[in-house]
C-alpha positions in Angstrom: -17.8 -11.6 26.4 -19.0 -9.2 23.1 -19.4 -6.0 23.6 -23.3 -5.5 23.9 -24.9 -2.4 21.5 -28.5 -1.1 21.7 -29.0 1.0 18.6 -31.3 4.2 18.6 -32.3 5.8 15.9 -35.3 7.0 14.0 -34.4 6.0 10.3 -34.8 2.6 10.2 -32.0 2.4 7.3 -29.5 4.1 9.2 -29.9 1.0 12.1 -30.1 -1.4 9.7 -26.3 0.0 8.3 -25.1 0.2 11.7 -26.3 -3.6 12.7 -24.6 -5.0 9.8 -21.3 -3.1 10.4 -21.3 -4.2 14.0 -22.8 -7.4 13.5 -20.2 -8.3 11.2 -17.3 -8.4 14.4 -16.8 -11.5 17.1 -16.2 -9.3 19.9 -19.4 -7.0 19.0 -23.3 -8.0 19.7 -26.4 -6.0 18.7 -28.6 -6.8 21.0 -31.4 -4.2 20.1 -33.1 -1.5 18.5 -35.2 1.8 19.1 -36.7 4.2 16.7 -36.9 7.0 19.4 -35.5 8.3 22.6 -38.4 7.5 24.4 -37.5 3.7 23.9 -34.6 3.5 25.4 -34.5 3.5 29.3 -37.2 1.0 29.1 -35.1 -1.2 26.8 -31.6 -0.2 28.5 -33.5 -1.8 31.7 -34.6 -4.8 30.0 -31.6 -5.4 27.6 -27.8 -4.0 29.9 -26.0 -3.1 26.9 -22.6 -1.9 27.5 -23.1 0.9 24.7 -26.0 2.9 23.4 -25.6 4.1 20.1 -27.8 7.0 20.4 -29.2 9.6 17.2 -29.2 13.2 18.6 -32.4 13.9 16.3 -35.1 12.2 17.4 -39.1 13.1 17.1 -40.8 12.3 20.6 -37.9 12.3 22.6 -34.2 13.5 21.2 -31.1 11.8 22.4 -30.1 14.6 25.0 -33.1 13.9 27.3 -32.9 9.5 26.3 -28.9 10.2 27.8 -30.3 12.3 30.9 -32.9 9.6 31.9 -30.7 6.7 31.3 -27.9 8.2 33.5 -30.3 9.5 36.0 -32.1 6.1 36.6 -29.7 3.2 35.7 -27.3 2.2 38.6 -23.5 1.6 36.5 -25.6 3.1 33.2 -24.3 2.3 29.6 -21.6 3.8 27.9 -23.7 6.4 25.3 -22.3 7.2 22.2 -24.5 10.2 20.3 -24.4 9.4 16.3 -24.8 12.5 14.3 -24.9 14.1 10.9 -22.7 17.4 12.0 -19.7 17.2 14.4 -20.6 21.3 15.2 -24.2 20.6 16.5 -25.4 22.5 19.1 -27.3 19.7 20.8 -24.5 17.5 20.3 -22.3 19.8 22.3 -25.5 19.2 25.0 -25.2 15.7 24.7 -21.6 15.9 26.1 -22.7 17.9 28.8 -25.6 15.7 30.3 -23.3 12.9 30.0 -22.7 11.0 26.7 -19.5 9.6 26.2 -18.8 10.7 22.8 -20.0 11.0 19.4 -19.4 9.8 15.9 -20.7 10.7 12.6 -22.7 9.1 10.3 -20.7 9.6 7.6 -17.8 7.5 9.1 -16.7 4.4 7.3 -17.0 1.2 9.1 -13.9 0.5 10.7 -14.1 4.0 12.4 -17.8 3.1 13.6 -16.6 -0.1 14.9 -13.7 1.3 16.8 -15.7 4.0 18.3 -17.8 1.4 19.7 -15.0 -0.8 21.2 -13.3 2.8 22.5 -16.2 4.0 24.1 -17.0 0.4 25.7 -13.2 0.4 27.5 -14.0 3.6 29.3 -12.3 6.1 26.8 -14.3 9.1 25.5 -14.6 9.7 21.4 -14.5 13.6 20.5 -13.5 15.6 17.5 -11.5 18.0 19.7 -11.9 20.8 16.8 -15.4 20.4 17.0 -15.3 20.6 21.0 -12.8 23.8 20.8 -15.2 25.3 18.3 -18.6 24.8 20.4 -16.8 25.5 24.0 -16.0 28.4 22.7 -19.8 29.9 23.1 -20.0 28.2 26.3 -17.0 30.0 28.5 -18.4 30.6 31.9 -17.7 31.5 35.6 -18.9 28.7 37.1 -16.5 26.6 35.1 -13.3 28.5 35.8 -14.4 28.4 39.5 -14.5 24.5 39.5 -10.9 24.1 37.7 -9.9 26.6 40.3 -10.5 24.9 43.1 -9.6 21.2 41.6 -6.2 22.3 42.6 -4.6 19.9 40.0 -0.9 18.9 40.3 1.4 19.7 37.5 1.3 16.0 35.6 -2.9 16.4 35.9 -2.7 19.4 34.2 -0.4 17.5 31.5 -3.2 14.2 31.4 -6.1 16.6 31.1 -4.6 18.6 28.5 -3.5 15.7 26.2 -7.3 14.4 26.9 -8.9 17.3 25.4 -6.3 17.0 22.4 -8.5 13.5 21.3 -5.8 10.8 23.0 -6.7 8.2 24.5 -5.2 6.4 27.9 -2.5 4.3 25.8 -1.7 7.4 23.8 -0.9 9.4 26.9 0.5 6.7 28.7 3.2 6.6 25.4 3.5 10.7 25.3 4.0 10.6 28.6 6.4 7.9 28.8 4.5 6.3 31.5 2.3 3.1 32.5 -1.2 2.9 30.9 -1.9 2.3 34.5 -0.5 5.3 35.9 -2.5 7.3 33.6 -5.7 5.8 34.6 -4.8 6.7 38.2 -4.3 10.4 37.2 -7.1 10.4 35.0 -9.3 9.2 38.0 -7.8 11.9 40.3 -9.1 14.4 37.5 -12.0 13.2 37.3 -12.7 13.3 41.1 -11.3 16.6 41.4 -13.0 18.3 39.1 -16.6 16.0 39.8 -17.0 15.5 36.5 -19.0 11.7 35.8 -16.3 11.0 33.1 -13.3 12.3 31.2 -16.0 14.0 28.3 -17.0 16.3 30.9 -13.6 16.3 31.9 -12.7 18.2 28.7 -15.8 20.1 28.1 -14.9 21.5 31.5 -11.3 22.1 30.5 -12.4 24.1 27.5 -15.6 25.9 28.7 -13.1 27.3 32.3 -10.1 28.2 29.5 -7.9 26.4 30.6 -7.7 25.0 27.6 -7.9 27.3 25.2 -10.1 27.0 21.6 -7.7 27.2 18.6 
């Protein structure tokens, strides 16, 4: 089965770039289109894509509030991806935080917009870690260093969540690590749980924003 895309973005000739990129791929279907956030639960309803590719910048209603309402509402919700102009965006740093699952740039040449779209869809996250550091480093708070505290994590969590806010991916760990891609999944879950984060982006916003990862 392809992996199903509903594109959201205001400038129409920025979807039309994206639809020809991904339409050009076997495994990769576009199934729709939406000029503006307010579009897009209706059409994630009607449509199930696997992957929103969502502009942060939008007129009526911007991609921040389109990700809280999708996650909010849709039982086993899409996999959002935010596309932006500037990897140091404040509200793509918000987008993170109310859920999405990563974000690419527009600038990125094809074969990096088609990976991030086959990443994101097989449950990894996409982030610029210097672009995280540099934003979590305004957002450092209590509350945050209270939650990592009392996650409790073992030793070899510690190591998975570190190399997760360094950018890897679950096969990249599982070969740093020496381990099972398998096994890393199953610590990857156990952070995830412990810290009650929805997914391993909020997993490493939260590492960065308690310190205990720190910005470089």
């Amino acid at each position: 089965m392809p992996v199903t895309v509903l594109l959201v973005d205001d400038e129409q000739l920025v979807r039309a770039g994206l639809h020809a990129i991904l339409s050009a791929q076997p495994d990769i279907e576009v199934v729709g289109e939406a000029a503006d956030g307010a579009a897009v639960l209706p059409l994630v309803r009607e449509l199930r894509p696997d992957v929103v590719a969502m502009d942060v910048r939008m007129p009526l209603l911007d991609g921040i509030e389109a990700t809280r309402a999708v996650l909010r509402a849709v039982p086993s919700p899409p996999k959002i991806l935010v596309v932006t102009t500037f990897e140091n965006d404040e509200y793509v740093y918000e987008a993170l935080r109310a859920g999405a699952d990563g974000f690419l740039l527009k600038r990125a040449r094809p074969a990096e917009i088609v990976h991030a779209v086959r990443l994101v869809a097989a449950g990894d996250s996409l982030l610029f870690p210097a672009a995280v550091r540099s934003l979590a480093a305004a957002h450092g708070n209590a509350r945050a260093r209270a939650t990592m505290e009392r996650a409790a994590l073992t030793a070899r969590e510690e190591e998975v969540l570190r190399l997760m806010a360094r950018g890897l991916s679950n096969a990249e760990i599982a070969g740093r690590l020496v381990v099972g891609t398998e096994t890393v999944k199953t610590h990857v879950s156990a952070v995830l749980g412990k810290l009650g984060a929805r997914d391993r982006t909020q997993a490493v916003i939260a590492a960065y924003e308690s310190g205990f990862v720190a910005p470089r």
